[in-house]
LOPA-595881 format. One record per residue: z, x, y of N, C-alpha, C, CB in turn; residue in three letters. Coordinates in steps of 0.05 Angstrom, whole numbers, plus 5000, padded with zeros to 4 digits. Atoms other than C-alpha are relative to their C-alpha. Glycine has a CB too. Layout:
<atoms>
ZXYZXYZXYZXYALA...
</atoms>
This chain:
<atoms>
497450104991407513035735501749934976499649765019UNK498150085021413512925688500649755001502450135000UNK499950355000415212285657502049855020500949894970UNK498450144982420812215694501150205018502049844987UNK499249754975422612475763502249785018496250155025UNK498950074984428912365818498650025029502150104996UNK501849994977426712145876501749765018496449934990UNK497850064978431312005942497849815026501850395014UNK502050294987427511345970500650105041502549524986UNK499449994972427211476053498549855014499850255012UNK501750164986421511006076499549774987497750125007UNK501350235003419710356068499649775020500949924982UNK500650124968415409936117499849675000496950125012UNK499850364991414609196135497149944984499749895045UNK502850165022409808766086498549915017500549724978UNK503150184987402308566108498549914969497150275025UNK502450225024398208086067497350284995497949565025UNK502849885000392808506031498149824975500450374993UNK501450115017387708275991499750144969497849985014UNK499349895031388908675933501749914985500750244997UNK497549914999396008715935501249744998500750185023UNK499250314986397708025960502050075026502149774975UNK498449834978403308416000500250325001502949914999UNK499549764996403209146017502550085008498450075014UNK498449984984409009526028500650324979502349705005UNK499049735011409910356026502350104999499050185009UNK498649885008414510655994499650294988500849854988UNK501049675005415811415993502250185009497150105019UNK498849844995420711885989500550284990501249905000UNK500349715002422712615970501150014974501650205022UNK499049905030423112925902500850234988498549964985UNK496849724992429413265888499150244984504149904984UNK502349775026425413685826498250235019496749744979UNK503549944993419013905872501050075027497149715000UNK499550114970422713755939497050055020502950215016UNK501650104979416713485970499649724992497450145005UNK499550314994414612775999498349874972498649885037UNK502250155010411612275944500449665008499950054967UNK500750204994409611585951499649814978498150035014UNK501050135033408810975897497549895024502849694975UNK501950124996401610725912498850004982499050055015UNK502149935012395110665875497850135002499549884995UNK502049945001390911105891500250334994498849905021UNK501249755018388511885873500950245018496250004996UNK499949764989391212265929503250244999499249905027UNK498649785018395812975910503349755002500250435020UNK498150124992402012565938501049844989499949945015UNK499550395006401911835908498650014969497549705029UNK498950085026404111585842500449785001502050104990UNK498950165005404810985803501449964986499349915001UNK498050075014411110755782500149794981501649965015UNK499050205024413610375718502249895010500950144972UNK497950044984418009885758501849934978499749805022UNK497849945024422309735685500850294998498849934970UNK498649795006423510475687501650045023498450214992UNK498149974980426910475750502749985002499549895014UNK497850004996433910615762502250185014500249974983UNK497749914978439710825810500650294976503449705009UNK499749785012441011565786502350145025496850154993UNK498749814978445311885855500649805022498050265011UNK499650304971448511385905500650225032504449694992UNK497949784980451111965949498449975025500450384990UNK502250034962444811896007500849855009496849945007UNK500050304992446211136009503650004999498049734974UNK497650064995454111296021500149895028501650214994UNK499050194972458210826075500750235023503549794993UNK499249804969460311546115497250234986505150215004UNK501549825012453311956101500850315004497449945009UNK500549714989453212716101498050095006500650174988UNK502849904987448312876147499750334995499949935037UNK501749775009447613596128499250014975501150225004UNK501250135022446113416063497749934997500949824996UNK502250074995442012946081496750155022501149775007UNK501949774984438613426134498250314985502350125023UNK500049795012438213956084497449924977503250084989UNK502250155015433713536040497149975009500849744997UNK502650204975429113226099499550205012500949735026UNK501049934977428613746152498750314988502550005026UNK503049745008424314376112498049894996499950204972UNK502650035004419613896097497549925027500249794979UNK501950004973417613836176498750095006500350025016UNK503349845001410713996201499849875038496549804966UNK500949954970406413886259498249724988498350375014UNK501550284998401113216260496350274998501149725043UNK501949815001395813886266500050064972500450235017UNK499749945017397914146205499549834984501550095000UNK499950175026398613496158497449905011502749764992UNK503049955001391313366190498550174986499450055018UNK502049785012388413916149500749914967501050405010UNK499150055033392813726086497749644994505149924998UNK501250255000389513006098497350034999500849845021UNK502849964991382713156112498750164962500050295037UNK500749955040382913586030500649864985501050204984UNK499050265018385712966003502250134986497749864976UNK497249955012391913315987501949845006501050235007UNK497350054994397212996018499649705018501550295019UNK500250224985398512286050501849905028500249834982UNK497250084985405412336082501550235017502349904978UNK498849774979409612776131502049945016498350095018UNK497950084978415312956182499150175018503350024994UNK501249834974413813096248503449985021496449795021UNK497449994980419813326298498749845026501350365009UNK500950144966418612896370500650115019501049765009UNK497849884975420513186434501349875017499150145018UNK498050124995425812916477498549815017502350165012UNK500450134978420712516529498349804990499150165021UNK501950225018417712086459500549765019501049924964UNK499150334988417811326477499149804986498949915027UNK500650295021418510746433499449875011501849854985UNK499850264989415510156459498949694985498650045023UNK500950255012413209466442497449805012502549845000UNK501950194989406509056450499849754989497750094999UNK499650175011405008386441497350044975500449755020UNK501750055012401008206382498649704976500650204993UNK500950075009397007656349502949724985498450224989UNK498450055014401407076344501149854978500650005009UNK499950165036399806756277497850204981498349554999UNK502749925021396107036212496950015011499749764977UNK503550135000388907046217499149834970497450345000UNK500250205014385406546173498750214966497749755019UNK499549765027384107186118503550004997498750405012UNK498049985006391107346121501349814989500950085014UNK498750215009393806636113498949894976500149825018UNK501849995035388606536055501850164975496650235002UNK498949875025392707046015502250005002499450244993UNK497150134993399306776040499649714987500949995038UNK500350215006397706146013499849924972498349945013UNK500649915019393706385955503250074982498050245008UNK497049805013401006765936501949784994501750245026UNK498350235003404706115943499849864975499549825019UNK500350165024401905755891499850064978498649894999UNK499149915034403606265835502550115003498050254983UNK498150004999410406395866501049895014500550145000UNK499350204983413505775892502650045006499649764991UNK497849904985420406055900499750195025501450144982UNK499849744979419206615941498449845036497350354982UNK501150214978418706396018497550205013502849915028UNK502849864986412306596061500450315017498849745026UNK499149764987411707236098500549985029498050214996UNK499150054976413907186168498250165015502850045004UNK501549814984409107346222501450145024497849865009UNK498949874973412007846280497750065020501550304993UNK501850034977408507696345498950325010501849825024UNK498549824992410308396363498450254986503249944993UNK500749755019407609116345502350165011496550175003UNK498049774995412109756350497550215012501850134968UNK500949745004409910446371501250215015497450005005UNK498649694982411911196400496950085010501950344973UNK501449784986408811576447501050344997500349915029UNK498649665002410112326431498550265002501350054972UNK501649825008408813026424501850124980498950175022UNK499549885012409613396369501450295006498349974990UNK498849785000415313906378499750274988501649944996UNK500649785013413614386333498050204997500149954986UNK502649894993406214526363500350035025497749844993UNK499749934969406814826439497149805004499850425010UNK503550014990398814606442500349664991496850264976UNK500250275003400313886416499149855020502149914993UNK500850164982396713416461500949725007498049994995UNK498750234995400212806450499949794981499249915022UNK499550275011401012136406500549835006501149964989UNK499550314994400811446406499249874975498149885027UNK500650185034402111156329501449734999501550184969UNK499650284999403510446317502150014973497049814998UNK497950015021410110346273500449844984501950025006UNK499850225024410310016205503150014990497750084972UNK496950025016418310146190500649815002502350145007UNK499750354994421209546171502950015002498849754972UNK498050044989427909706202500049775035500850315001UNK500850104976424709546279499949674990496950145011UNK501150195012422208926242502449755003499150114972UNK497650184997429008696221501350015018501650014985UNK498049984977432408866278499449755010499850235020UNK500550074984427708476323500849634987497250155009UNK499550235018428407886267502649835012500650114967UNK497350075003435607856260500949995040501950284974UNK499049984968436707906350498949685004498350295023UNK501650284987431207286355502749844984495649914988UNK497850195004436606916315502649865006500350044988UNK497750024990441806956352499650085038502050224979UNK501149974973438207126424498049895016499550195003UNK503350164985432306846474498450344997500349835050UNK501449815012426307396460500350305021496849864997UNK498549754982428407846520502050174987501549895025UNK497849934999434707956503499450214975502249774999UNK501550005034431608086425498350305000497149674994UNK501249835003426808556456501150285013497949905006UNK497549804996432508976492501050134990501649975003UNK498249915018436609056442498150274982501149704980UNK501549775019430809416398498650275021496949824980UNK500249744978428409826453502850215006499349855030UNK497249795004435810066467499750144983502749894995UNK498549775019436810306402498050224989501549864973UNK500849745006430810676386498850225026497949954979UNK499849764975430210986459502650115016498449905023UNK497449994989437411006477501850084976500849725013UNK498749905023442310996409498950224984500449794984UNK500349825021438211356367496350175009500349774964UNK502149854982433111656422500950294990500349935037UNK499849715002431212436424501350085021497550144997UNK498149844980435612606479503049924993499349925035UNK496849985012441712406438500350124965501349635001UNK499249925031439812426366497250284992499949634973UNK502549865010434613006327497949794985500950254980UNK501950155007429512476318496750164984499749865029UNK502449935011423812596270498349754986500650214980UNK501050205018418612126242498050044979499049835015UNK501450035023415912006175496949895007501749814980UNK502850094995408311946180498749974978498450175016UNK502050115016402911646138497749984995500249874999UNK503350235007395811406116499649884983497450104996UNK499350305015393410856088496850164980499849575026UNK502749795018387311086024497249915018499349874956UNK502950034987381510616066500650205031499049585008UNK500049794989383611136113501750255010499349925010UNK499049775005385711766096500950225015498850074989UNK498949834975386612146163500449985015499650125008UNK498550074971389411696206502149934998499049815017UNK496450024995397211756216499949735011501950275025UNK499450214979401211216234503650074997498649604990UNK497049895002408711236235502249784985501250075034UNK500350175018411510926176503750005001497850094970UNK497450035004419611096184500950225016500950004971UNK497749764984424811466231502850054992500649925029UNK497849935019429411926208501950155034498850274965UNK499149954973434812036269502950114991500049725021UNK496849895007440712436246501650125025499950284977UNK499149854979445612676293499550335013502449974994UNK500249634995444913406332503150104993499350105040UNK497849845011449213826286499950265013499850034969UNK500349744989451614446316499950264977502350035020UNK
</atoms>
């Protein structure tokens, strides 16, 4: 890999306490050189790189403009779409970690409850973290999981999905609604918009998929990319 590569950031998911890490949180997007997906992590697989975060710097603002150009941006993102069959085989040779899968129009975002404080591991290294960075505030627990139900559009034979969503858009949404709503209203609002605003029967919905290295061939769905249907 060259010392230095452009690389058009599209995912990044909601922080969990790890014990390595103190906070986990993937980051991974497409590289404009190679145009395929990479990832900053630590570990060995074809995909994932670690970054020199002093070498980092803004090189192209044009994705992150206030009126985007979605063919542009479509033109970037949508050759590198696959099937959940397919990036199973890339996963399984330790090639590859990440992926886009098209959804079909009858996916379904929904929401379960989940777990609603730390566990006494997790808060160990929330705690642990505190007392060598006393500015920074604690991580906020979300009662709440995400996930889609789908099938993979791009495989007739697809059988179906059910991945649990780490994007940490859902995240903030659900954040920033509890602040200003009672938890209904909170949990409305995020349902609307990713089965209604920026659902597959209005927008070309695709999602960015993942694995994590302690396990290498199980997807989860790490970011949604929902551009409008261009004619």
């Amino acid at each position: 890999m060259p010392s230095h590569v452009r690389i058009v950031v599209t995912v990044k998911t909601y922080p969990n306490p790890s014990t390595k890490y103190d906070e986990t949180v993937c980051t991974a997007g497409v590289d404009l050189d190679t145009h395929r997906f990479v990832r900053r992590s630590r570990d060995a697989r074809g995909d994932t790189y670690t970054p020199d975060p002093d070498s980092i710097k803004p090189v192209d603002r044009f994705y992150k403009s206030n009126k985007p150009d979605w063919r542009r941006r479509d033109g970037l993102v949508l050759p590198l779409a696959s099937d959940l069959e397919r990036l199973g085989k890339t996963a399984e040779a330790f090639e590859g970690s990440i992926g886009l899968v098209r959804i079909t129009d009858d996916a379904q975002f929904y929401m379960q409850p989940d777990a609603p404080e730390w566990s006494e591991k997790q808060l160990a290294i929330i705690n642990q973290e505190s007392l060598f960075e006393s500015s920074r505030r604690p991580l906020q627990n979300i009662p709440w999981t995400f996930r889609y139900k789908f099938r993979c559009a791009d495989n007739p034979e697809c059988g179906g999905h059910d991945f649990q969503v780490f994007d940490w858009e859902p995240y903030e949404l659900l954040r920033g609604q509890l602040k200003r709503w009672n938890l209904e209203k909170a949990k409305h609002d995020v349902l609307d918009k990713y089965n209604d605003q920026m659902g597959p029967r209005s927008r070309n919905v695709h999602l960015f998929v993942g694995t994590t290295i302690s396990h290498p061939t199980q997807f989860s769905c790490i970011g949604v990319y929902a551009p409008p249907r261009l004619s």
